[in-house]
Biopython code that builds the backbone (N, CA, C, O; Angstrom):
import numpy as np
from Bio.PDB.StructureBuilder import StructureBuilder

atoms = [
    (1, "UNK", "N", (71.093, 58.019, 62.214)),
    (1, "UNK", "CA", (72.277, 57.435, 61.643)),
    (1, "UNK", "C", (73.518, 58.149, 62.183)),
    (1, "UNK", "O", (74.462, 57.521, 62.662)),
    (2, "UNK", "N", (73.487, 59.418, 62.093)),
    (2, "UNK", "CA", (74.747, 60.345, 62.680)),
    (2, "UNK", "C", (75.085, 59.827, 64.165)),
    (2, "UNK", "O", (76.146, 59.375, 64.596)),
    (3, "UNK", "N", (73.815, 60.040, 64.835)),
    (3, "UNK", "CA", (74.214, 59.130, 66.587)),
    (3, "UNK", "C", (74.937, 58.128, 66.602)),
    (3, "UNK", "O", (75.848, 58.212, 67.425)),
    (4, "UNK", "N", (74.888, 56.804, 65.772)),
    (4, "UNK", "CA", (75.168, 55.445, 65.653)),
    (4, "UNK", "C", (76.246, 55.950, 65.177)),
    (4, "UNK", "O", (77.184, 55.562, 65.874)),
    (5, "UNK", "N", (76.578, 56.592, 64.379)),
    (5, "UNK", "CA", (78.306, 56.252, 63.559)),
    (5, "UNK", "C", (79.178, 57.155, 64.785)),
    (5, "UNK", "O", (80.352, 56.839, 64.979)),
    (6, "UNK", "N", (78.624, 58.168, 65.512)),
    (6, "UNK", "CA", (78.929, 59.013, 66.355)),
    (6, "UNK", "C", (79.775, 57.834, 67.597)),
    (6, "UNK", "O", (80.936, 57.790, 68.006)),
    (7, "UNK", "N", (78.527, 56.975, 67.901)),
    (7, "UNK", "CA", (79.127, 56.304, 68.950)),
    (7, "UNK", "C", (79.933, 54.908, 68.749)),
    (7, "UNK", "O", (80.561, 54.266, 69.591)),
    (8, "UNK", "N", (79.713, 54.631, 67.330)),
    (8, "UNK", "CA", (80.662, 53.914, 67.257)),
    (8, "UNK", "C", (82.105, 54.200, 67.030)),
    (8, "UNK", "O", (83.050, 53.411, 67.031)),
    (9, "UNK", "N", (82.082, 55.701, 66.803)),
    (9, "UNK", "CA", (83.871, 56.061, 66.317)),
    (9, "UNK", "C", (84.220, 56.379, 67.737)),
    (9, "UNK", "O", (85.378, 56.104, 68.051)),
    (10, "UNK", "N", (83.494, 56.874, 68.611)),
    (10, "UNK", "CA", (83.735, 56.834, 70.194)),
    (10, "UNK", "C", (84.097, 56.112, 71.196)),
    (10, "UNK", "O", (84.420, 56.503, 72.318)),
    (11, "UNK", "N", (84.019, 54.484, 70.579)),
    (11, "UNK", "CA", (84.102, 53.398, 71.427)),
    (11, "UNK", "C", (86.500, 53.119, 71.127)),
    (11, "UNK", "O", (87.273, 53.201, 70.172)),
    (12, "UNK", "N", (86.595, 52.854, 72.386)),
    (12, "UNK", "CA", (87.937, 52.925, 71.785)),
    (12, "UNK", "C", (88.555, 51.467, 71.528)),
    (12, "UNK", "O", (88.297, 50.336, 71.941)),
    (13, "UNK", "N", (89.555, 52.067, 70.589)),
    (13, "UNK", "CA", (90.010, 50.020, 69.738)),
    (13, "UNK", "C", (90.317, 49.444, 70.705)),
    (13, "UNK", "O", (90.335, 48.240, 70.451)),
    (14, "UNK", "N", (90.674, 49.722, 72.086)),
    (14, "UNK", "CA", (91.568, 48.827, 73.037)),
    (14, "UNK", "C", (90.142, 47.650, 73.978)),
    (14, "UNK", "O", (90.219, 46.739, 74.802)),
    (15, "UNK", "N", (89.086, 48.291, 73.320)),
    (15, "UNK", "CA", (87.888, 47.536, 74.299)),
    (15, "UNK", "C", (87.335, 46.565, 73.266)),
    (15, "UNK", "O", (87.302, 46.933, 72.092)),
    (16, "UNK", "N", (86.827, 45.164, 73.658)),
    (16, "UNK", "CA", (86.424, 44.116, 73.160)),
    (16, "UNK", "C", (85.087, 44.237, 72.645)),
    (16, "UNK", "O", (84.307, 43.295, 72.789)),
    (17, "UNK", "N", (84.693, 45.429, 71.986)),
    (17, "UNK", "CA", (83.459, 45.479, 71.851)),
    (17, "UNK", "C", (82.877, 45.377, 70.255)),
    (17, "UNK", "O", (83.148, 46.338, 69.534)),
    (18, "UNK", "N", (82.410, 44.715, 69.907)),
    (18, "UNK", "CA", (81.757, 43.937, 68.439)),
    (18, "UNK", "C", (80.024, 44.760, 68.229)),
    (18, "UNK", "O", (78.945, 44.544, 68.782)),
    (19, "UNK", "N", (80.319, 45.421, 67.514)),
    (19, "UNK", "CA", (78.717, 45.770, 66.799)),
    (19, "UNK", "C", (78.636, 44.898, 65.618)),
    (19, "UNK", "O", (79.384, 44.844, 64.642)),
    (20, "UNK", "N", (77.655, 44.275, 65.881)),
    (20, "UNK", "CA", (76.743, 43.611, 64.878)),
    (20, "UNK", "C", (75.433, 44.030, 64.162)),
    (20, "UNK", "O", (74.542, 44.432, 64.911)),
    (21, "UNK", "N", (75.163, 43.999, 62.789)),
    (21, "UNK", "CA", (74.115, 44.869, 62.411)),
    (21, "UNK", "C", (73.225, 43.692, 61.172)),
    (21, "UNK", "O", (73.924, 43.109, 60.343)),
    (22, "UNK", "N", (72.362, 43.566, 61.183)),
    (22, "UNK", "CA", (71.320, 42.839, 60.490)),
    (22, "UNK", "C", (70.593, 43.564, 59.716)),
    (22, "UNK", "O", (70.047, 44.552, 60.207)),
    (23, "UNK", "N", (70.369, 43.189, 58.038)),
    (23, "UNK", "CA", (69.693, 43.659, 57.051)),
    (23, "UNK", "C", (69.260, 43.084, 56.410)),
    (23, "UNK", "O", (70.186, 42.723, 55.683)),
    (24, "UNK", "N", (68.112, 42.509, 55.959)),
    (24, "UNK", "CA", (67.466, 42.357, 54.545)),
    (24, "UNK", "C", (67.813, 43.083, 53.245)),
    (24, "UNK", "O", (67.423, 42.683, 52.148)),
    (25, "UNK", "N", (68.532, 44.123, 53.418)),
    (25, "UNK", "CA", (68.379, 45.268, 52.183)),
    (25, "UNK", "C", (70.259, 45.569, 52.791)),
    (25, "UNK", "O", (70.592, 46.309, 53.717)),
    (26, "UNK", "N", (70.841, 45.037, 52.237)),
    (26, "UNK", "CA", (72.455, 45.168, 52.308)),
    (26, "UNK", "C", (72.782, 46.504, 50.857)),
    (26, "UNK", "O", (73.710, 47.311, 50.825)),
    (27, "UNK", "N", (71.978, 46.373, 50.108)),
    (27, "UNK", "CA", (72.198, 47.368, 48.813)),
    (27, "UNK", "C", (71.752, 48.424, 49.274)),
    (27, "UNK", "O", (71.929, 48.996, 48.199)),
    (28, "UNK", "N", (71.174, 49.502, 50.135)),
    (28, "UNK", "CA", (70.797, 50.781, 50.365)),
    (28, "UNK", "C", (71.432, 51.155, 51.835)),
    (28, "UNK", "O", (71.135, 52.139, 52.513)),
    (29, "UNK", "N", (72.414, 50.089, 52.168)),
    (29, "UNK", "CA", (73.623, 50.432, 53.705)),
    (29, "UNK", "C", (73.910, 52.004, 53.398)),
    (29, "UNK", "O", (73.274, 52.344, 52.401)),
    (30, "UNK", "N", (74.707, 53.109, 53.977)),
    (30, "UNK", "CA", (74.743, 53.971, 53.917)),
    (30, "UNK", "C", (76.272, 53.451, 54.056)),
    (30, "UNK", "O", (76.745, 52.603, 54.812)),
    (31, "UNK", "N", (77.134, 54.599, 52.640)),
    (31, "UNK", "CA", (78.243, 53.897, 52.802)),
    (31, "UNK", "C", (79.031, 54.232, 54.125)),
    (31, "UNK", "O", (79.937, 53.464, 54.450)),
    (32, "UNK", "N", (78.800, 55.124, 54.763)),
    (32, "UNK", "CA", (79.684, 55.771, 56.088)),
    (32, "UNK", "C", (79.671, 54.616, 57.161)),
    (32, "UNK", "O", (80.563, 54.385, 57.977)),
    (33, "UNK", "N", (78.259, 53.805, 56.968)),
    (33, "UNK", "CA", (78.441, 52.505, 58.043)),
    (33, "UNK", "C", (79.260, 51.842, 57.660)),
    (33, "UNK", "O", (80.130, 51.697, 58.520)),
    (34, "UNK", "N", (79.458, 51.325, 56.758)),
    (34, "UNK", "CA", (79.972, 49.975, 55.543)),
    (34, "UNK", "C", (81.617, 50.391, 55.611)),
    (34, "UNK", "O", (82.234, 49.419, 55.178)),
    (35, "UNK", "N", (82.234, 51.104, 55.864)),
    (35, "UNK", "CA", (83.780, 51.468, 55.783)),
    (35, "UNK", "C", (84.192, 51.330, 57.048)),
    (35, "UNK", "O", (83.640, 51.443, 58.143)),
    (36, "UNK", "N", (85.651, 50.968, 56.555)),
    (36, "UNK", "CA", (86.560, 50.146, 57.690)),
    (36, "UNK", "C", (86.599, 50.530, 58.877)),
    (36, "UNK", "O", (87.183, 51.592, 59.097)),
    (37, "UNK", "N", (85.979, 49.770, 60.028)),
    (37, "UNK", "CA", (86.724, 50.433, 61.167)),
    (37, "UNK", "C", (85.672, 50.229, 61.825)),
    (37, "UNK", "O", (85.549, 49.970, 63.023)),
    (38, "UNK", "N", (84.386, 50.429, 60.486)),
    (38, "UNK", "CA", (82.643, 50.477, 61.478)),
    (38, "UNK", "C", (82.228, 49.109, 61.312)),
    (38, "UNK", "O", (83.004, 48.432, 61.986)),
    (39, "UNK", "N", (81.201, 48.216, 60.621)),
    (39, "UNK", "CA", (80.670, 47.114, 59.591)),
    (39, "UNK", "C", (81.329, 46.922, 58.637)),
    (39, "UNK", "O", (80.782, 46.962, 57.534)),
    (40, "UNK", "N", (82.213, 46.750, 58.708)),
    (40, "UNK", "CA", (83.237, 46.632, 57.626)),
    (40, "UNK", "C", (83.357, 45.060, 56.911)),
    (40, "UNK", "O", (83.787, 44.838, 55.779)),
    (41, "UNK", "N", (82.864, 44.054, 57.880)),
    (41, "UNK", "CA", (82.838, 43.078, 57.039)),
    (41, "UNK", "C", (81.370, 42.238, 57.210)),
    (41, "UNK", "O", (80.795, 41.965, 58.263)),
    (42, "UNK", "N", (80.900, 41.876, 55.617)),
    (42, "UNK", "CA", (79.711, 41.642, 55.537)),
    (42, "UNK", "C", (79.163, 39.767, 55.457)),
    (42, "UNK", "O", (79.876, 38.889, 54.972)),
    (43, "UNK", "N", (78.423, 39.641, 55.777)),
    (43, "UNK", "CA", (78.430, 38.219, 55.817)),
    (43, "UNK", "C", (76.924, 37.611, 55.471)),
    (43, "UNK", "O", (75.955, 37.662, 56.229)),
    (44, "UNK", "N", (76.951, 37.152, 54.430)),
    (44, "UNK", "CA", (76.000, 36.889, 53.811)),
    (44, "UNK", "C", (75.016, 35.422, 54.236)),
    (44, "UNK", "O", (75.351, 34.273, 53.949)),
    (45, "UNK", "N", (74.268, 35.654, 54.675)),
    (45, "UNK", "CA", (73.272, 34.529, 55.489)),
    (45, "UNK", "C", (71.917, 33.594, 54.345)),
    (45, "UNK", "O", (70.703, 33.763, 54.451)),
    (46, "UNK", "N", (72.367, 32.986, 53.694)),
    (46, "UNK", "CA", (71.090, 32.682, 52.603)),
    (46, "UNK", "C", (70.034, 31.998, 53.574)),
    (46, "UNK", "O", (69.994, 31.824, 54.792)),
    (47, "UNK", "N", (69.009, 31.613, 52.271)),
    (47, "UNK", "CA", (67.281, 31.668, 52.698)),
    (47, "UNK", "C", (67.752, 29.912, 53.739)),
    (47, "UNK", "O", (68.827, 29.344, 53.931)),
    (48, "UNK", "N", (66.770, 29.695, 54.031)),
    (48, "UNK", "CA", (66.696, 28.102, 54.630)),
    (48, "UNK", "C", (66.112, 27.251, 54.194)),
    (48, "UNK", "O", (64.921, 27.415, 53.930)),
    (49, "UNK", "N", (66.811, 25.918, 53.943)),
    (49, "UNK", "CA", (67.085, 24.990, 52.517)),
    (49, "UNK", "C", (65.933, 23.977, 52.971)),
    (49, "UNK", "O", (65.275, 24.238, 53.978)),
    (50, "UNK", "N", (65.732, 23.006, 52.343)),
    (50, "UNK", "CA", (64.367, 22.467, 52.964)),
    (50, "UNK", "C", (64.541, 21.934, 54.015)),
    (50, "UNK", "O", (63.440, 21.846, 54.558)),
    (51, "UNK", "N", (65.455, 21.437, 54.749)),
    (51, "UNK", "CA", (66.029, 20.774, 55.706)),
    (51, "UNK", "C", (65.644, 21.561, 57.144)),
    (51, "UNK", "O", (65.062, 21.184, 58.161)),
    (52, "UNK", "N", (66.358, 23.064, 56.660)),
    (52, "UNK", "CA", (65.777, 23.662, 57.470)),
    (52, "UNK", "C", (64.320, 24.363, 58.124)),
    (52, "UNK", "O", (63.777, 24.628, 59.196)),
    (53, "UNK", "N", (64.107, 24.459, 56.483)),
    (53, "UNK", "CA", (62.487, 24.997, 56.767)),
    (53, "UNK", "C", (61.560, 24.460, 57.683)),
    (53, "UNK", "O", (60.721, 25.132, 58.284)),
    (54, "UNK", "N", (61.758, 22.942, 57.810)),
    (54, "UNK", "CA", (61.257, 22.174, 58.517)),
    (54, "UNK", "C", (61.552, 21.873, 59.658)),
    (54, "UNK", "O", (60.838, 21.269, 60.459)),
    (55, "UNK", "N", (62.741, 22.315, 59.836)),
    (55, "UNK", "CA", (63.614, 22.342, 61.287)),
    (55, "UNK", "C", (62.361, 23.485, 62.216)),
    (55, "UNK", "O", (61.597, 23.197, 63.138)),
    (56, "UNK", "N", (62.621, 25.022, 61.383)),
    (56, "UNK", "CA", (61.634, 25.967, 61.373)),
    (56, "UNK", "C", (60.495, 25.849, 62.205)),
    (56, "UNK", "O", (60.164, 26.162, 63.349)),
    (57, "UNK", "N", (59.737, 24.953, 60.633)),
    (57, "UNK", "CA", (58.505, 24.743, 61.001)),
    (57, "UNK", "C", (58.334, 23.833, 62.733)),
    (57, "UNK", "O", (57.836, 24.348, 63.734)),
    (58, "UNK", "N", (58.864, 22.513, 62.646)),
    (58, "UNK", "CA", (58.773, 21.890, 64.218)),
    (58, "UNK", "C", (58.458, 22.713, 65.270)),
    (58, "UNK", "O", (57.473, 22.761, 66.008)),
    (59, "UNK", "N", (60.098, 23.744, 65.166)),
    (59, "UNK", "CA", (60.410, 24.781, 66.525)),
    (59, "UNK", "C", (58.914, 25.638, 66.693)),
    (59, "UNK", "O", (58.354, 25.585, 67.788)),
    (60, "UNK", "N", (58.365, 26.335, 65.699)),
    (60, "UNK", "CA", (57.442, 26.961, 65.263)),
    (60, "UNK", "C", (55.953, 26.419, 66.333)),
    (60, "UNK", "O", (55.335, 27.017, 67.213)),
    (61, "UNK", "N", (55.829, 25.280, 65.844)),
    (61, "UNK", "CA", (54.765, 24.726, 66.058)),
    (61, "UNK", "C", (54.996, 23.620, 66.850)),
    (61, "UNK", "O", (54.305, 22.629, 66.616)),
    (62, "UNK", "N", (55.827, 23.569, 67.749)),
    (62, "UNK", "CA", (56.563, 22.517, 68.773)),
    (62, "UNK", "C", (55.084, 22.659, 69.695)),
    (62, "UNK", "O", (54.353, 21.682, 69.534)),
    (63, "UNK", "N", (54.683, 23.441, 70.384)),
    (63, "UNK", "CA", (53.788, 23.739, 71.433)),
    (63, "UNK", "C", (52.068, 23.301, 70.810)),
    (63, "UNK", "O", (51.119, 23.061, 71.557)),
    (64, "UNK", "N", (52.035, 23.291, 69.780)),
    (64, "UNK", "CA", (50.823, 23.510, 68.481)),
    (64, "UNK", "C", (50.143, 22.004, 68.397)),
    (64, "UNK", "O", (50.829, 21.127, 67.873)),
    (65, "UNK", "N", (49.036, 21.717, 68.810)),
    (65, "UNK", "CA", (48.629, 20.285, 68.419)),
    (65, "UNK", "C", (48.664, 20.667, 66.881)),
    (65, "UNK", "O", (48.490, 21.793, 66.417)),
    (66, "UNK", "N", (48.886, 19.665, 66.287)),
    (66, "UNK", "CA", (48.586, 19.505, 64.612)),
    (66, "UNK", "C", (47.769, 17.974, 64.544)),
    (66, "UNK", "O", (47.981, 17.137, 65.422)),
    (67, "UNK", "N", (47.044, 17.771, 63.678)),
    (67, "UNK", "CA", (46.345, 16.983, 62.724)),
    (67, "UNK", "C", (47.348, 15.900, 62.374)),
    (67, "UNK", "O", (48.548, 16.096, 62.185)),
    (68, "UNK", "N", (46.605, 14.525, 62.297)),
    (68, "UNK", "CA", (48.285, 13.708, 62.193)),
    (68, "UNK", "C", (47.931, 13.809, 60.429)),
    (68, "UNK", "O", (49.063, 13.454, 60.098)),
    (69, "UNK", "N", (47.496, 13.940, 59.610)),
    (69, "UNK", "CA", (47.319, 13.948, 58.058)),
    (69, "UNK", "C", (48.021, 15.613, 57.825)),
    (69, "UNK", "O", (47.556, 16.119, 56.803)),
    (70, "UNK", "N", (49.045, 16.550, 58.576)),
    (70, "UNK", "CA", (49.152, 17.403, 57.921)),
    (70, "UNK", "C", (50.706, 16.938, 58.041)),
    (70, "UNK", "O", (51.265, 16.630, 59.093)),
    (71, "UNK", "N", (51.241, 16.949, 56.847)),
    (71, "UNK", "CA", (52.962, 16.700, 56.269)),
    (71, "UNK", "C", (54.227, 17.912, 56.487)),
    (71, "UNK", "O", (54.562, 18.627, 55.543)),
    (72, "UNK", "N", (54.788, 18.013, 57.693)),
    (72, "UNK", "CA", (55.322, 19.100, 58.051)),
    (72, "UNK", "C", (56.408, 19.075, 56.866)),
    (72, "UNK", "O", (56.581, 20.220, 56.449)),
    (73, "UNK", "N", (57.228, 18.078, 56.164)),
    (73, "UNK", "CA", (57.646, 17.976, 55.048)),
    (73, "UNK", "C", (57.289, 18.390, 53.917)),
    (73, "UNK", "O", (58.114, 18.965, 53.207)),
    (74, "UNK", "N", (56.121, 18.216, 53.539)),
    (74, "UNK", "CA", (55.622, 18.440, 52.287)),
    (74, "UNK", "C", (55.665, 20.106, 52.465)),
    (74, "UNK", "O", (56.428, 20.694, 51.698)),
    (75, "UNK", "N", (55.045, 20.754, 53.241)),
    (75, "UNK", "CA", (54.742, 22.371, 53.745)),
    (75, "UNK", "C", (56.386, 22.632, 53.311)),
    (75, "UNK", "O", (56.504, 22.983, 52.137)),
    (76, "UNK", "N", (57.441, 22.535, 53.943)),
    (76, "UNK", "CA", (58.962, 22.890, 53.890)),
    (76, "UNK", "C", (59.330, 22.469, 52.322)),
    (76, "UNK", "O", (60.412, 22.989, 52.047)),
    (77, "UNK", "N", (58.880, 21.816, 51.361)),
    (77, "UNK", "CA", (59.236, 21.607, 50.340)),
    (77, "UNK", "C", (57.824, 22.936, 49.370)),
    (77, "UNK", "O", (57.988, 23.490, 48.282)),
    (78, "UNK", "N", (57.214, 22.987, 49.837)),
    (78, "UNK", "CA", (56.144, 24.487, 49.227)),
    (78, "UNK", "C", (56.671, 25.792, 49.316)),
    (78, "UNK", "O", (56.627, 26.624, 48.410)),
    (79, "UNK", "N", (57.310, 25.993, 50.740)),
    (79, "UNK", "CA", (57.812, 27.127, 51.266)),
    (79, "UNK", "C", (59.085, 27.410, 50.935)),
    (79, "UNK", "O", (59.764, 27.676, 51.927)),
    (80, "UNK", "N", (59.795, 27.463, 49.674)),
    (80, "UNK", "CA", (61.046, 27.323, 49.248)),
    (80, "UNK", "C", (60.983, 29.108, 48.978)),
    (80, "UNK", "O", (59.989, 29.691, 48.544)),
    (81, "UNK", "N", (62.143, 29.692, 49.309)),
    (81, "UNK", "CA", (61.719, 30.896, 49.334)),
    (81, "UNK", "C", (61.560, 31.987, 50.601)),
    (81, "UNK", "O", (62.006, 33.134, 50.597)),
    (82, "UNK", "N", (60.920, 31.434, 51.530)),
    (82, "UNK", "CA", (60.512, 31.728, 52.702)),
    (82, "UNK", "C", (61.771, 31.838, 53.681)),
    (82, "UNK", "O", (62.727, 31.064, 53.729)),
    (83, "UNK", "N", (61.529, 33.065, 54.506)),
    (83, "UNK", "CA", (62.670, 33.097, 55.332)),
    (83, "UNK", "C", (62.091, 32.448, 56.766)),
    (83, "UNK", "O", (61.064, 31.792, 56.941)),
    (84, "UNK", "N", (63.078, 32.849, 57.696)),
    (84, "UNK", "CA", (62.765, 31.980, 58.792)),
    (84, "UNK", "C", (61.079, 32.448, 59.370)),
    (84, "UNK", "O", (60.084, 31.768, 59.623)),
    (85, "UNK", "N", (61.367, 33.986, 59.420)),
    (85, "UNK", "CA", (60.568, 35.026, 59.651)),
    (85, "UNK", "C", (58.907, 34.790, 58.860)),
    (85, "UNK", "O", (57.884, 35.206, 59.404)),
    (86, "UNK", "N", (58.900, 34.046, 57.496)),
    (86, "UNK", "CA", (57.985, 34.421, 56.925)),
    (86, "UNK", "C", (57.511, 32.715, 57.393)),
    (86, "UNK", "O", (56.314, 32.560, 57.632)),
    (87, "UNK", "N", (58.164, 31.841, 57.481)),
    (87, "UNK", "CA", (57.900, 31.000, 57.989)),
    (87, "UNK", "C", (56.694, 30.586, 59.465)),
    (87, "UNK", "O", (55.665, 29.911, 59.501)),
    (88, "UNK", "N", (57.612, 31.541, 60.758)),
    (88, "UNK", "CA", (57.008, 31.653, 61.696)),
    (88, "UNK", "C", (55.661, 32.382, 61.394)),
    (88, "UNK", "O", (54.797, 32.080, 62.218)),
    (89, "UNK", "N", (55.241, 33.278, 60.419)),
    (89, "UNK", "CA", (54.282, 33.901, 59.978)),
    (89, "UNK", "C", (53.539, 32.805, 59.419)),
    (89, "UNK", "O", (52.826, 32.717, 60.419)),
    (90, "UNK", "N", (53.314, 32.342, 59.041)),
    (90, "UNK", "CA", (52.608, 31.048, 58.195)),
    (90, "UNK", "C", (52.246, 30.465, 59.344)),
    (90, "UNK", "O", (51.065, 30.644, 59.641)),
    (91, "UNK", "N", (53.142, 29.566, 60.383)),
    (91, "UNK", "CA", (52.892, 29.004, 61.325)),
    (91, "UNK", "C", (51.766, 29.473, 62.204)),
    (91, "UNK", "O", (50.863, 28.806, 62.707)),
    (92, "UNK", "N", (52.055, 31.005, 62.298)),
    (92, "UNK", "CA", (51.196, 31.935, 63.450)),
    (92, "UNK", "C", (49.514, 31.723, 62.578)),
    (92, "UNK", "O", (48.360, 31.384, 62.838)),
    (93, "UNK", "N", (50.073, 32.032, 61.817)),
    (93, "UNK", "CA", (48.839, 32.223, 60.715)),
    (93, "UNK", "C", (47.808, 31.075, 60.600)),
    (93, "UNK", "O", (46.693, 31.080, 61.122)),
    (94, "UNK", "N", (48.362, 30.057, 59.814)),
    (94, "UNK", "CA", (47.492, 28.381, 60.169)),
    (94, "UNK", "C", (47.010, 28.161, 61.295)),
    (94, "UNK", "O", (45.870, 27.716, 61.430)),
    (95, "UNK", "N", (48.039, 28.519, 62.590)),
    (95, "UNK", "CA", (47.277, 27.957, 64.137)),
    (95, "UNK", "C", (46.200, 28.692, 64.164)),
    (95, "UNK", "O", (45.098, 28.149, 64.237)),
    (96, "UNK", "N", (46.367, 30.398, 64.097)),
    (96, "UNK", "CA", (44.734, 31.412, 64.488)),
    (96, "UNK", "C", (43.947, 30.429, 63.313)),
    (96, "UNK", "O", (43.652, 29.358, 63.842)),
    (97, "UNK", "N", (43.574, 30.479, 62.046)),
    (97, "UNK", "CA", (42.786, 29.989, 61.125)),
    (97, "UNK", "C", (42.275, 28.477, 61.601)),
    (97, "UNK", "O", (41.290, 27.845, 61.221)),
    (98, "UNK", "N", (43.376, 28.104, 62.640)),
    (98, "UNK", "CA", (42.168, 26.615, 62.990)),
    (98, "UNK", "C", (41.900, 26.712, 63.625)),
    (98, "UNK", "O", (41.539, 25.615, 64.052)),
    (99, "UNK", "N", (41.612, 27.885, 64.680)),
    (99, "UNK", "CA", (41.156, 28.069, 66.201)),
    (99, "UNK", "C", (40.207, 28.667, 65.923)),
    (99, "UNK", "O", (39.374, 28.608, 66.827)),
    (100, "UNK", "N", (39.808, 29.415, 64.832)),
    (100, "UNK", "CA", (38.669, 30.153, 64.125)),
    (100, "UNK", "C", (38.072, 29.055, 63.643)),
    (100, "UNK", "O", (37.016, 28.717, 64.178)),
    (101, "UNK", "N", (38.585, 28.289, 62.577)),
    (101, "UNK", "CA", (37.687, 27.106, 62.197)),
    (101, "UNK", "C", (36.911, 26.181, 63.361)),
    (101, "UNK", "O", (35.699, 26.003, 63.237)),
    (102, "UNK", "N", (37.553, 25.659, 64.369)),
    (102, "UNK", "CA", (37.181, 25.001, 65.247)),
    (102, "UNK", "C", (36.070, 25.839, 66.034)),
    (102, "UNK", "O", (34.888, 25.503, 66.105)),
    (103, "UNK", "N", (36.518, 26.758, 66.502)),
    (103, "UNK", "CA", (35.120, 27.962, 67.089)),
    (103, "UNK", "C", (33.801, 28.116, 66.229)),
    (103, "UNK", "O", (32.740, 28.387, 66.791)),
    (104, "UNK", "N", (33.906, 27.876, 64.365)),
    (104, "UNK", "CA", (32.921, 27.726, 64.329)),
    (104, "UNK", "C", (32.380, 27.194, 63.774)),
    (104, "UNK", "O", (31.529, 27.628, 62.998)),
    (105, "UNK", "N", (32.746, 25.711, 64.012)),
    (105, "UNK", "CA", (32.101, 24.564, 63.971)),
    (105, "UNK", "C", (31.230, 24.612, 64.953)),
    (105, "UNK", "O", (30.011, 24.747, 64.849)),
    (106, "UNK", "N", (31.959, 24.484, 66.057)),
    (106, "UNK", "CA", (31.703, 24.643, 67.625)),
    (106, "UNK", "C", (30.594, 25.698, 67.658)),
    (106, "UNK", "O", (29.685, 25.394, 68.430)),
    (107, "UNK", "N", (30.517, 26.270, 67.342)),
    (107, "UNK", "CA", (29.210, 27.623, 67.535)),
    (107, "UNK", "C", (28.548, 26.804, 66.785)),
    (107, "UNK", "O", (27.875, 26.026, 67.461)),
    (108, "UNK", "N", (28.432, 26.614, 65.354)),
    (108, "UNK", "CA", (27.314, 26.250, 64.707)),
    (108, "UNK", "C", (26.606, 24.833, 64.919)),
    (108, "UNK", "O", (25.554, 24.485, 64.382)),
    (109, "UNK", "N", (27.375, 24.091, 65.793)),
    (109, "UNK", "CA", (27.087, 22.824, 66.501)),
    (109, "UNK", "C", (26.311, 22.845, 67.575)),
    (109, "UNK", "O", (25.530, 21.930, 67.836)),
    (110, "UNK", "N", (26.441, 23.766, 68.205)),
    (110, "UNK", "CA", (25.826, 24.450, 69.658)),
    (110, "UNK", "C", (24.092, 24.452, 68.979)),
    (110, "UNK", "O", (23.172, 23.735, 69.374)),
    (111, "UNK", "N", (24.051, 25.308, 68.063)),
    (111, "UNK", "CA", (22.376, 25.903, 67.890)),
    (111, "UNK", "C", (21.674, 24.397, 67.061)),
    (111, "UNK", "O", (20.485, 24.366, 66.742)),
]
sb = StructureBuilder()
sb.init_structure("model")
sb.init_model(0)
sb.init_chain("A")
sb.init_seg("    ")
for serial, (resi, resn, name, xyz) in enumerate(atoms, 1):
    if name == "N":
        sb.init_residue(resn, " ", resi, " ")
    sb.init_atom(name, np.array(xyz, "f"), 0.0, 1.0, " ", f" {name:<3s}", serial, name[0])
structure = sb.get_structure()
C-alpha cells in the first residue's frame, strides 16, 4: 500500500494520467487512498438487472452449443443477485458439467 500511495503522490498534476481502482469491498479502502488528490472520487457500479444478466449470459456462452429447451431468459431471471463475474462462473461451470455428462454417457454406451 505505501508503494502505491508513494507513486501516486509522485506522478506530477501537469501529466494526463488517471488511476483507476476497482473494489467489491469499498468499506475497508484505506482512508490514505480515498483522500483528495489520490481516488478521491467514488463511483458506484450496481449488480446487472435482468436485461443484462442475459446480455452476460449470451457473451458467456456465445462460442457454447446449448440445448434448444434451455431458456437463457429464464436462467437471467434466477440469477438476480449475481455479478457479472459470478455469472461467467455458472456459465464455465454448466459447460464442464455437460462435457462430463456427455463423456459419460458416451463411456457407458461404449461397453
Amino acid at each position: 500500500m505505501n508503494q502505491l500511495l508513494t507513486e501516486m503522490d509522485g506522478v506530477n498534476a501537469k501529466k494526463s494520467i488517471f488511476f483507476i481502482g476497482a473494489t467489491n469491498r469499498p468499506d475497508i479502502l484505506d482512508e490514505a487512498l480515498i483522500r483528495p488528490g489520490r481516488l478521491d472520487q467514488l463511483i458506484y457500479i450496481p449488480l446487472p438487472d435482468q436485461s443484462s444478466r442475459y446480455s452476460i449470459l449470451k457473451a458467456n456462452l456465445r462460442k457454447t452449443p446449448i440445448a434448444a429447451n434451455i431458456d437463457l431468459h429464464y436462467i437471467a431471471e434466477l440469477t438476480e443477485g449475481f455479478s457479472g463475474a459470478d455469472i461467467a462462473e455458472l456459465s464455465a461451470r454448466a459447460s464442464k458439467a455437460a462435457v462430463r455428462e456427455v463423456s459419460t454417457l458416451l463411456t457407458h454406451s461404449i461397453r
